[in-house]
C-alpha positions as a LaTeX table, in Angstrom:
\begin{tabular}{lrrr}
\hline
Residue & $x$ (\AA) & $y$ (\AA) & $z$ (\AA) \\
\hline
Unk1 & 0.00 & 0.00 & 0.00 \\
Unk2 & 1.23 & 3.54 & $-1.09$ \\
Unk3 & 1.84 & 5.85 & 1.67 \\
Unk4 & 1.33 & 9.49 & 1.34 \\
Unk5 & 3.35 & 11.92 & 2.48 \\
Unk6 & 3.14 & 15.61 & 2.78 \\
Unk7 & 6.16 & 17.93 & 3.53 \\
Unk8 & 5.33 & 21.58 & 4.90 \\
Unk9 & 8.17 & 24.48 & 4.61 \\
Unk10 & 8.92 & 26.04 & 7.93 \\
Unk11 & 6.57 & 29.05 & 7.12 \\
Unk12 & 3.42 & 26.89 & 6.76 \\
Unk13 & 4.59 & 25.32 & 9.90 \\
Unk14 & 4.49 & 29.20 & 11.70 \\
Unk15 & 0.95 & 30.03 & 10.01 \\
Unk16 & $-0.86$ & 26.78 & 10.98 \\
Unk17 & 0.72 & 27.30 & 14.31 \\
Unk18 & $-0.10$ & 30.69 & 14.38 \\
Unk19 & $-3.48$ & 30.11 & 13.38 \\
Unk20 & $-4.49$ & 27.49 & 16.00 \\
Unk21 & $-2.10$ & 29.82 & 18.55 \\
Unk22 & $-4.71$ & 32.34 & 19.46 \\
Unk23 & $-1.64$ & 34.96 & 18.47 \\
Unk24 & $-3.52$ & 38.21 & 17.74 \\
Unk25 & $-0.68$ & 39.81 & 15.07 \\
Unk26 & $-0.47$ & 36.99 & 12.92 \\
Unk27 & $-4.22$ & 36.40 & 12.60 \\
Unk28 & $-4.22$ & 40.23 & 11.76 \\
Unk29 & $-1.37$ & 39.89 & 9.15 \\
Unk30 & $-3.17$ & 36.93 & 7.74 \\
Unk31 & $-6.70$ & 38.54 & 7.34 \\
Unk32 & $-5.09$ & 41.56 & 5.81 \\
Unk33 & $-2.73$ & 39.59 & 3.45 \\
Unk34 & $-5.86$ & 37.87 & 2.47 \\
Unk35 & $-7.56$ & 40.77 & 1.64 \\
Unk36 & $-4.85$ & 42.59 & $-0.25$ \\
Unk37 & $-4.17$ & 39.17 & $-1.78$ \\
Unk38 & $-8.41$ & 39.44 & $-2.86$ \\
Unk39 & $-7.88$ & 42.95 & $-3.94$ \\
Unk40 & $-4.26$ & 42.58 & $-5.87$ \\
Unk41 & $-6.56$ & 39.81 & $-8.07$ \\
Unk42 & $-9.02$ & 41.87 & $-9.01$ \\
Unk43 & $-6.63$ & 44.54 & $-9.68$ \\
Unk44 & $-4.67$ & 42.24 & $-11.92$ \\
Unk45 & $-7.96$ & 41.70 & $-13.87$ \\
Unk46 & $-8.72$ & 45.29 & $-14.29$ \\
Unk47 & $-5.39$ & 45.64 & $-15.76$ \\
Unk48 & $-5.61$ & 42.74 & $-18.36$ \\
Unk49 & $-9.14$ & 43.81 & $-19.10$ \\
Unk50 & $-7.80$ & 47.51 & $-20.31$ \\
Unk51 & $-4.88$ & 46.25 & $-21.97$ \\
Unk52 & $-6.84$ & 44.23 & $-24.12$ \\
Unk53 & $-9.28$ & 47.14 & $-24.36$ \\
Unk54 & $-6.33$ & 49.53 & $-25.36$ \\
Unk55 & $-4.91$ & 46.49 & $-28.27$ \\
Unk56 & $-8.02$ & 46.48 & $-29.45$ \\
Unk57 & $-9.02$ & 50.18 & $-29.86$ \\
Unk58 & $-5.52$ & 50.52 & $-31.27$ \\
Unk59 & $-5.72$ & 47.52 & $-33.88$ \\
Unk60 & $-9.23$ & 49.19 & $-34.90$ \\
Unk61 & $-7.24$ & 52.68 & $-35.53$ \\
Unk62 & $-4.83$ & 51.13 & $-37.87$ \\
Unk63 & $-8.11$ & 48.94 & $-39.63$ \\
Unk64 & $-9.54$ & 52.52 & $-40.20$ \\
Unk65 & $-6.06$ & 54.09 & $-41.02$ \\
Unk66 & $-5.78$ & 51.60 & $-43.81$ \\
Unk67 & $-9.41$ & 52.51 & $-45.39$ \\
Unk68 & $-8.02$ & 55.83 & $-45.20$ \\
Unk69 & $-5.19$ & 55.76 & $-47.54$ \\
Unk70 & $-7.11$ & 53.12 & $-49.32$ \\
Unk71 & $-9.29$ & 56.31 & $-50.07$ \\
Unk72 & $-6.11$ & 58.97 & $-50.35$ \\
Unk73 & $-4.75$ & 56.45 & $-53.26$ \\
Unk74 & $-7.91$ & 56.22 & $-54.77$ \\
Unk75 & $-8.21$ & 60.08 & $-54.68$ \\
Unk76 & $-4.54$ & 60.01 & $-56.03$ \\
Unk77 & $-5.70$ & 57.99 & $-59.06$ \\
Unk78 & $-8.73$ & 59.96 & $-59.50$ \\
Unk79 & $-6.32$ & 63.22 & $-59.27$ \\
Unk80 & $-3.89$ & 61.04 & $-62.28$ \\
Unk81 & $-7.20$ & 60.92 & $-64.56$ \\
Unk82 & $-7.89$ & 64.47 & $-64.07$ \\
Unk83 & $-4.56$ & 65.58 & $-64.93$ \\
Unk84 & $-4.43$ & 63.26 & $-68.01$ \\
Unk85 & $-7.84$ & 64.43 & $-69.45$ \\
Unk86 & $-6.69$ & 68.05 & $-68.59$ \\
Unk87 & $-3.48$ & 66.76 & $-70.90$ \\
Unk88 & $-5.84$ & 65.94 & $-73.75$ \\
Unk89 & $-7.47$ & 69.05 & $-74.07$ \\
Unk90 & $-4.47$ & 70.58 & $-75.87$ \\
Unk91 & $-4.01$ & 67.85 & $-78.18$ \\
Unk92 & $-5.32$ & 68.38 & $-82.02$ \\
Unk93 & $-8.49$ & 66.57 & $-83.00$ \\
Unk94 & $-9.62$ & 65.24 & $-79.78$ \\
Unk95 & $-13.33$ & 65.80 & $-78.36$ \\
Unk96 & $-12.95$ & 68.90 & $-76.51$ \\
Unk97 & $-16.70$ & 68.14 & $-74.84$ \\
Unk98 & $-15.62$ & 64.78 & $-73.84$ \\
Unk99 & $-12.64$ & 65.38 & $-72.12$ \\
Unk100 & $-13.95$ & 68.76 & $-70.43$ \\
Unk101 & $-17.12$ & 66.71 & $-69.08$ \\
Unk102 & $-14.31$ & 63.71 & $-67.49$ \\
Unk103 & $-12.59$ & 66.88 & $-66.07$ \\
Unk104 & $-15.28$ & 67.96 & $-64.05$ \\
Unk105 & $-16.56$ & 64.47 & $-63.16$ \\
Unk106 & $-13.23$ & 64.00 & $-61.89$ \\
Unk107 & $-12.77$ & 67.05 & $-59.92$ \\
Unk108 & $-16.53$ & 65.91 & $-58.15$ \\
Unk109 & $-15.51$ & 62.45 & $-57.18$ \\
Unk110 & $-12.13$ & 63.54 & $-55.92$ \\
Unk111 & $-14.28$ & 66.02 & $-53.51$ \\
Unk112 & $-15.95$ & 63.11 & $-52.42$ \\
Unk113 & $-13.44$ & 60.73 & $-52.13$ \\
Unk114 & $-11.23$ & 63.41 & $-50.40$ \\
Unk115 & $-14.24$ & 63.91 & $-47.80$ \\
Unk116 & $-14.42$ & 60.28 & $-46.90$ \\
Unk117 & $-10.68$ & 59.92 & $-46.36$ \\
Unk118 & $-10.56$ & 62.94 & $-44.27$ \\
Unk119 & $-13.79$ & 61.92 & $-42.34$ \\
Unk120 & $-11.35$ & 58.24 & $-41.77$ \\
Unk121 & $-8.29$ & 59.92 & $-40.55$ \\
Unk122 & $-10.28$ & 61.73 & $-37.90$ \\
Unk123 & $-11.92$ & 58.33 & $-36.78$ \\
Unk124 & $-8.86$ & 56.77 & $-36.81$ \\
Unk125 & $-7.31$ & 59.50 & $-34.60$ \\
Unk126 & $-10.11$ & 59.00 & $-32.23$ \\
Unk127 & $-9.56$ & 55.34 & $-31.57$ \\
Unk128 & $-5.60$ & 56.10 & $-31.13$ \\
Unk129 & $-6.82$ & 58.30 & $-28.85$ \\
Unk130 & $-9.49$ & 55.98 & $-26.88$ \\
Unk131 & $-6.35$ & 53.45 & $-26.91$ \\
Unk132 & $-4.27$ & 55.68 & $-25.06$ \\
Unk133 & $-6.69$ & 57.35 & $-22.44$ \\
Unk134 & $-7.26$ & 53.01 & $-21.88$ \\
Unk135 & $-3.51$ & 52.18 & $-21.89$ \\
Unk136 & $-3.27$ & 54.49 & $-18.90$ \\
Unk137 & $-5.40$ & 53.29 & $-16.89$ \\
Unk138 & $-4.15$ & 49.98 & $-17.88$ \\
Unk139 & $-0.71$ & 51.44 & $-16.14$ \\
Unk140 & $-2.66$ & 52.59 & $-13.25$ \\
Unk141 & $-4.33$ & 49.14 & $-12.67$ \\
Unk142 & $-1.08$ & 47.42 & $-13.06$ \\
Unk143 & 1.26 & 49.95 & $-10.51$ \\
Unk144 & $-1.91$ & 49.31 & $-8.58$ \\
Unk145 & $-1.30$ & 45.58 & $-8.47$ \\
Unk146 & 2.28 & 45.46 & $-8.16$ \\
Unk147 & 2.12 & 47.80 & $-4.90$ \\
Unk148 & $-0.55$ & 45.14 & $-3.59$ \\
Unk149 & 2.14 & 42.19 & $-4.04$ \\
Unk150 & 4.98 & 44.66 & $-2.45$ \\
Unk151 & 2.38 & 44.67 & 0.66 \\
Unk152 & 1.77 & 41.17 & 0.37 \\
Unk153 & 5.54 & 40.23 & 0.60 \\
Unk154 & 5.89 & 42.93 & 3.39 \\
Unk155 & 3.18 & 41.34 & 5.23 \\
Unk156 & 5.03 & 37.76 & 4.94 \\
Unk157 & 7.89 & 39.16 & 6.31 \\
Unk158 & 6.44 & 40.91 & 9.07 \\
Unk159 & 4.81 & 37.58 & 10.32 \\
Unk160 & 8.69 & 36.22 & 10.10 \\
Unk161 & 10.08 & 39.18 & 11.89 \\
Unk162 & 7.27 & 40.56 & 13.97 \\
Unk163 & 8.46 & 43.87 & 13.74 \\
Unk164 & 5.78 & 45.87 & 13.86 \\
Unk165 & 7.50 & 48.82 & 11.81 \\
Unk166 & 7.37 & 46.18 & 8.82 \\
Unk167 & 3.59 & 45.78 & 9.32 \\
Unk168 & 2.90 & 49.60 & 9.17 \\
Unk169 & 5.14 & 49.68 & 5.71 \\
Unk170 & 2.94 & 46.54 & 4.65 \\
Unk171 & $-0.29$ & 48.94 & 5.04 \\
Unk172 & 1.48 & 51.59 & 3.97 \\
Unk173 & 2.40 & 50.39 & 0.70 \\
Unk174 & $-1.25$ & 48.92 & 0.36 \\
Unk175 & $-2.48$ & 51.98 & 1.04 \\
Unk176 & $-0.47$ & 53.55 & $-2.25$ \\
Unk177 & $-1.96$ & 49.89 & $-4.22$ \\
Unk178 & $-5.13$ & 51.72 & $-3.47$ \\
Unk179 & $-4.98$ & 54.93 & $-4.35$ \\
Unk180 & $-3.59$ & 54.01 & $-7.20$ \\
Unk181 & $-6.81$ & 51.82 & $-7.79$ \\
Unk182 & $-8.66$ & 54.32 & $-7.82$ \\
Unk183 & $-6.85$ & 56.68 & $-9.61$ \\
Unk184 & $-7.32$ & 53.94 & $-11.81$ \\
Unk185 & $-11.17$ & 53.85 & $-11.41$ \\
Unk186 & $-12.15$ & 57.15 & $-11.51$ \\
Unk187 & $-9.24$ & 57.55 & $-15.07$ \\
Unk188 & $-7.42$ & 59.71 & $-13.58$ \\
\hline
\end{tabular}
């Protein structure tokens, strides 16, 4: 028969005792690592949530900066067939009307066309923009988590230590995790 065997590390030893102990500052450190640990997760998905908001926004710019000079080189070509019919005109024996009537067809469509691709870059601009307002808050989100772990390593260390200078950084530097949540929150 297979016997099973389980091997603890000498800091699960301290928090099981510690937790069966009836020792007041390690039951506090643990609540309050367990909450920052709660809050740093949540954090972490607000910041993967707006990155991928901020990709997206930014691969929809360059999708709409492509229809855009899509629409500058058709305005290009339209602006070649001008200039060629304006060409023919001096050339003997050639319908005068014809050409003349292309020439101002032209010079209409290129309007149009030049409206559209100028109506593009502007929505393209806008979604840069949306990507960048997002990719900072994505930064926000992230600092937001990272100062959570800092506290969260702080607090292990206090329980090792007991100093209780270590546990006032810990809360301290959780304290920055959450302002810088909701700086975060509120897009600042």
């Amino acid at each position: 028969m297979a016997e099973e065997f389980e091997v603890h590390g000498p800091h699960d030893h301290e928090l099981e005792h510690a937790a069966h102990g009836g020792d007041n500052f390690s039951s506090k450190i643990a609540v309050m690592t367990a909450i920052m640990a709660t809050a740093g997760a949540i954090f972490g998905f607000q910041a993967g949530s707006t990155q991928n908001d901020a990709a997206m926004f930014k691969n929809e710019a360059a999708i709409v900066k492509t229809e855009a000079s899509d629409q500058w080189n058709f305005y290009q070509s339209k602006s070649g067939k001008q200039n060629l019919a304006e060409l023919a005109l001096y050339l003997p024996g050639v319908n005068v009307e014809k050409y003349q009537a292309d020439i101002a067809r032209y010079k209409t469509e290129k309007e149009d066309i030049k409206k559209k691709a100028e109506e593009l870059d502007a929505a393209s601009k806008e979604w840069e923009e949306k990507s960048e307002h997002i990719l900072h808050q994505h930064h926000r989100w992230a600092q937001a988590m990272t100062a959570l772990q800092v506290a969260i390593s702080l607090a292990a260390i206090t329980l090792l230590t007991r100093k209780k200078w270590m546990q006032i950084a810990s809360y301290f530097v959780a304290g920055i995790g959450l302002i810088l949540a909701s700086c975060a929150w509120f897009q600042i």
